[in-house]
C-alpha positions as a LaTeX table, in Angstrom:
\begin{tabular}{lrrr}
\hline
Residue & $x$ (\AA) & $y$ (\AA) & $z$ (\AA) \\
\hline
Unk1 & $-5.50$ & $-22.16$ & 6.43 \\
Unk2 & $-8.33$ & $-21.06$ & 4.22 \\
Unk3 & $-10.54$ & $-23.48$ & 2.08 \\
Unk4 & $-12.65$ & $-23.29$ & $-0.55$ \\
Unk5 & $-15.37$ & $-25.18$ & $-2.02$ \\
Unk6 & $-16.75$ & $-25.49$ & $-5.51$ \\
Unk7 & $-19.20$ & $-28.41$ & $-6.85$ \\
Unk8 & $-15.70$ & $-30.73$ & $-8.19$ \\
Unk9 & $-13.09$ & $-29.05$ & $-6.44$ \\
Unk10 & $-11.84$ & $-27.68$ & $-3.18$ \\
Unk11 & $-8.94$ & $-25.02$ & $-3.24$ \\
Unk12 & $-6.65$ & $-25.00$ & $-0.09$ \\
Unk13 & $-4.11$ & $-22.55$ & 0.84 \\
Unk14 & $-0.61$ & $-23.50$ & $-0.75$ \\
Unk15 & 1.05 & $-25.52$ & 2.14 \\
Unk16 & 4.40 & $-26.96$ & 2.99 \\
Unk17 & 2.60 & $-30.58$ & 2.70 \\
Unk18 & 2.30 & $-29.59$ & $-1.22$ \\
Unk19 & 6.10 & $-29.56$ & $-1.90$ \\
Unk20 & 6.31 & $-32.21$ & $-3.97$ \\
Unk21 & 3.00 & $-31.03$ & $-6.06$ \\
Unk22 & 4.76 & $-27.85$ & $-6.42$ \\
Unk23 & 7.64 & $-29.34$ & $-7.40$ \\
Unk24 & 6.43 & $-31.05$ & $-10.34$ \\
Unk25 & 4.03 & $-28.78$ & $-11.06$ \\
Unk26 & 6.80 & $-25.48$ & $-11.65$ \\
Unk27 & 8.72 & $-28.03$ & $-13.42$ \\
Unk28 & 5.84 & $-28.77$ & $-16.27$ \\
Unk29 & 6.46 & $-27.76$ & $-19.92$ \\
Unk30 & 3.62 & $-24.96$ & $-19.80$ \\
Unk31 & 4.64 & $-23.50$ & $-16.21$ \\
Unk32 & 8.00 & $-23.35$ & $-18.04$ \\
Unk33 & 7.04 & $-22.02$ & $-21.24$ \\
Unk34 & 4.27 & $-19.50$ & $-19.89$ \\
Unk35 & 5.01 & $-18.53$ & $-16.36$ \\
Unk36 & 8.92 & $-18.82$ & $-16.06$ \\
Unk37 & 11.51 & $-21.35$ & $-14.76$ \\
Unk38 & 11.93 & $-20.87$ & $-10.44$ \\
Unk39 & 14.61 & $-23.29$ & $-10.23$ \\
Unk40 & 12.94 & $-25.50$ & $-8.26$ \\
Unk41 & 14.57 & $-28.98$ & $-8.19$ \\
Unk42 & 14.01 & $-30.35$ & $-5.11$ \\
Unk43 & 11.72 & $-30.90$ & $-2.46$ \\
Unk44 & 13.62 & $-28.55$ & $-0.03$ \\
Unk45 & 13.72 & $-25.91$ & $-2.62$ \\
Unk46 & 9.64 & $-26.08$ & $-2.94$ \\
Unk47 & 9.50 & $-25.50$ & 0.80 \\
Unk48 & 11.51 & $-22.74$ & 0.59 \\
Unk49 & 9.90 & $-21.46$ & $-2.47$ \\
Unk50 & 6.53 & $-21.97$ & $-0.70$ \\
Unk51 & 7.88 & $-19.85$ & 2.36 \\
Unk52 & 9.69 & $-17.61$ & 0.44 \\
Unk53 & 6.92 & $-16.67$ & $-2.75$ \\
Unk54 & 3.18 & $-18.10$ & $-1.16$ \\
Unk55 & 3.45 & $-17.41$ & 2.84 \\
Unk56 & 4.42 & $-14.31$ & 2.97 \\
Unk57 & 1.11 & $-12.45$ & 0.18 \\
Unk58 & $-0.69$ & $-14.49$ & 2.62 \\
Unk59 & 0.66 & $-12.73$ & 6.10 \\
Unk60 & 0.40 & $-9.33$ & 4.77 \\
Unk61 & $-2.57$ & $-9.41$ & 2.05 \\
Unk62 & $-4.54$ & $-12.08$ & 2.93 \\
Unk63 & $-5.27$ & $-13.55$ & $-0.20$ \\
Unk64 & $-2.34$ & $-15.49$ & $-2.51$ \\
Unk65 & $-1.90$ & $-19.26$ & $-3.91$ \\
Unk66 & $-4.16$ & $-22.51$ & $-4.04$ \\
Unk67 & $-3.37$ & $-26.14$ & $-4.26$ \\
Unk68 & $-6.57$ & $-27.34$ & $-6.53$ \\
Unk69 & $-7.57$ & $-30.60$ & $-5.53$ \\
Unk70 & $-10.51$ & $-32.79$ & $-6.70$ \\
Unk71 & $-12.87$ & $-33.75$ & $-4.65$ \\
Unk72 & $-13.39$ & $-36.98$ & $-5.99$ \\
Unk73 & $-10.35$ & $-38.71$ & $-5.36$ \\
Unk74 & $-8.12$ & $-35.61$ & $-3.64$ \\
Unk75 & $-6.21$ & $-35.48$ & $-6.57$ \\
Unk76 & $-3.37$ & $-32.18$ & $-6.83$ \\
Unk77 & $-4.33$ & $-30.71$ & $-9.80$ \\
Unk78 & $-2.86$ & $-27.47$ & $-9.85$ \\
Unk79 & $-2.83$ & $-23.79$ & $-8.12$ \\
Unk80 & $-4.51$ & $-20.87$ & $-8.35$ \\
Unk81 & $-4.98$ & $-17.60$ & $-6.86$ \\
Unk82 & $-4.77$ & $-13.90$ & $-6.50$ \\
Unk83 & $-1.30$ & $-12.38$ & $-7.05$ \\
Unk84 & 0.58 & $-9.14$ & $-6.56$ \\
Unk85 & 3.55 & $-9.37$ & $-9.08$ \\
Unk86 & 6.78 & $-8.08$ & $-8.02$ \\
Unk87 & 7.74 & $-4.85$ & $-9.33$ \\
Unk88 & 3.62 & $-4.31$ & $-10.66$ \\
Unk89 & 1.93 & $-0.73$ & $-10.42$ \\
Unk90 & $-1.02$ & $-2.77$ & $-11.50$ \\
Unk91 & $-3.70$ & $-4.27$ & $-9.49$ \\
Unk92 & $-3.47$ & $-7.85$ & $-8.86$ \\
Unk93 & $-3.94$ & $-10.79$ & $-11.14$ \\
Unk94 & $-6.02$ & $-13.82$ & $-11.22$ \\
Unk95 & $-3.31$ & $-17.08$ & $-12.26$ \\
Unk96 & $-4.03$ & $-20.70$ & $-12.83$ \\
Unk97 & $-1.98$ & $-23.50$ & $-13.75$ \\
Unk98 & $-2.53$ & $-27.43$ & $-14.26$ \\
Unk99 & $-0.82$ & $-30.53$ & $-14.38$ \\
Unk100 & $-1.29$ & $-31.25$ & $-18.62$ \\
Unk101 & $-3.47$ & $-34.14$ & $-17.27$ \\
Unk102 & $-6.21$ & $-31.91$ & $-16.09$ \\
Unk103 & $-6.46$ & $-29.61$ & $-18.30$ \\
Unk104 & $-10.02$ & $-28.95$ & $-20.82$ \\
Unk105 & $-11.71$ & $-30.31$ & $-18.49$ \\
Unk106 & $-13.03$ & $-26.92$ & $-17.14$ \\
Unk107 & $-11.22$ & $-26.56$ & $-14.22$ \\
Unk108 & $-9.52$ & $-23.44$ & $-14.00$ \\
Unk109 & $-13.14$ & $-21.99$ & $-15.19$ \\
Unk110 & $-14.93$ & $-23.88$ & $-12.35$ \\
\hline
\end{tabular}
């Protein structure tokens, strides 16, 4: 598992342990709205989106999705990461999203 350290936050690689984060977090109005419904409803459907979507960039790139956690309290705040799209020609894309809570507080710029 890679980590990641910045002065509020460490980023860990998107794990099986973050199901219910990832749950909720897919499920938010702005993951809806900007990123796209993955019909994930239940805990066993964010493992197998987590196998399915995060492991496998991982395995064969190296690089793919964060769990953002503070460092303060441990708190899940959101994801980020480096993505290859499906069906993209272009290179890959830096991607963040937060739980509404977190957000303006310059996270995803941190």
């Amino acid at each position: 598992m890679k980590t990641y350290e910045t002065e509020r936050l460490i980023l860990k690689s998107v794990s099986l342990e973050d199901a219910e984060f990832i749950k909720t977090l897919v499920n938010s109005e702005k993951w809806l709205k900007y990123i796209g419904d993955r019909n994930v409803r239940t805990i066993e459907e964010a493992e197998n989106y987590i196998k399915v979507k995060c492991f496998p960039q991982f395995e064969r790139l190296g690089f793919g999705s964060f769990t953002v956690l503070r460092k303060e309290d441990a708190a899940k705040m959101g994801t980020c990461g480096v993505y290859v799209r499906e069906n993209s020609e272009t290179a890959p894309d830096i991607g963040f999203a937060f739980l509404p809570e977190y957000e303006g507080k310059g996270y995803g710029f941190e």
